[in-house]
C-alpha positions, -999 to +999 in steps of 0.1 A: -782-566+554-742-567+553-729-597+553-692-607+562-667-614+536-644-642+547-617-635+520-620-593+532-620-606+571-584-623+565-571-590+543-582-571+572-568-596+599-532-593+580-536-551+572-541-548+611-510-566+621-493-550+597-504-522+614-495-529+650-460-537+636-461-496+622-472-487+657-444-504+671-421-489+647-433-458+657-446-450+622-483-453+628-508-446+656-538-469+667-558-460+698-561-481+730-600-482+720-594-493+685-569-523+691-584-538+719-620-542+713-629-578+703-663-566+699-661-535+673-638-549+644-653-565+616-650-599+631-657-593+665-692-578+653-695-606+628-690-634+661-714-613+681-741-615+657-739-651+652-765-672+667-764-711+663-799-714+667-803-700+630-773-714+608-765-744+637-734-751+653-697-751+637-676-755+664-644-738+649-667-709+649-666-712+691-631-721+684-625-685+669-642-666+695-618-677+722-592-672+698-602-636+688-604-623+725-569-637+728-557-618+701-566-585+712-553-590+747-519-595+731-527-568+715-544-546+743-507-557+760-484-549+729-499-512+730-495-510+768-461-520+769-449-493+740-469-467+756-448-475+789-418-475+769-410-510+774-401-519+736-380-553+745-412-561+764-435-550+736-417-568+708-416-602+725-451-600+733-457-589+695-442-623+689-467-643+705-493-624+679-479-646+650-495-682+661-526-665+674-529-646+638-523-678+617-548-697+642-577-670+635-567-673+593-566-711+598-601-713+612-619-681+590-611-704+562-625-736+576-653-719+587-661-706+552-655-736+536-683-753+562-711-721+554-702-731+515-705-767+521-737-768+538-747-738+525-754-720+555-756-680+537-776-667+571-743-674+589-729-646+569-754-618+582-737-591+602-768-583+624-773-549+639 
């Protein structure tokens, strides 16, 4: 069973706004499907699969779910907004991504540290 690497989820967090900024700068493309699904990225499927009633309950966990679906709303709005040809709009909305991004970093590694610490490994199961 895969498991989710909490060290590869923040690589991949960064890598993907790294990306957006590429989009924005015209120098990459990323599909409306692609960005704003909260459900098919590597976290989103990770915080689907999660169930409390096998690993118990770590609030920042909850924490990040909210968290998450924010993000790719900014996101979902970002892409909009360049699509439409509203940069200005686009960019200042990109800006509101940065506190959102370090909030979803912030709790991946709290969240890891809590698995470690009470050694709950069958929180780390990606479930199909």
């Amino acid at each position: 069973m895969k498991k989710i690497d909490f060290t590869q989820a923040i690589i991949d967090h960064v890598v993907w706004n790294v990306k957006l900024r590429s989009f924005l700068d015209g120098e990459e493309s990323i599909s409306q499907e692609e960005a704003v699904s909260q459900k098919s990225c590597l976290l989103g499927k990770w915080l689907c699969a999660y169930k409390p009633s096998e690993c118990g309950t770590i609030p920042e966990i909850q924490e990040l779910k909210g968290v998450h679906i924010q993000l790719h709303e900014i996101v979902r709005q970002v892409i909009t907004l360049k699509l439409g040809g509203n940069m200005p709009a686009a960019e200042k909305k990109l800006a509101k991504l940065k506190p959102v991004s370090e909030k979803i970093i912030h709790l991946l590694v709290a969240i890891e540290k809590k698995v470690k610490e009470f050694n709950l490994q069958a929180c780390l199961d990606l479930h199909k």
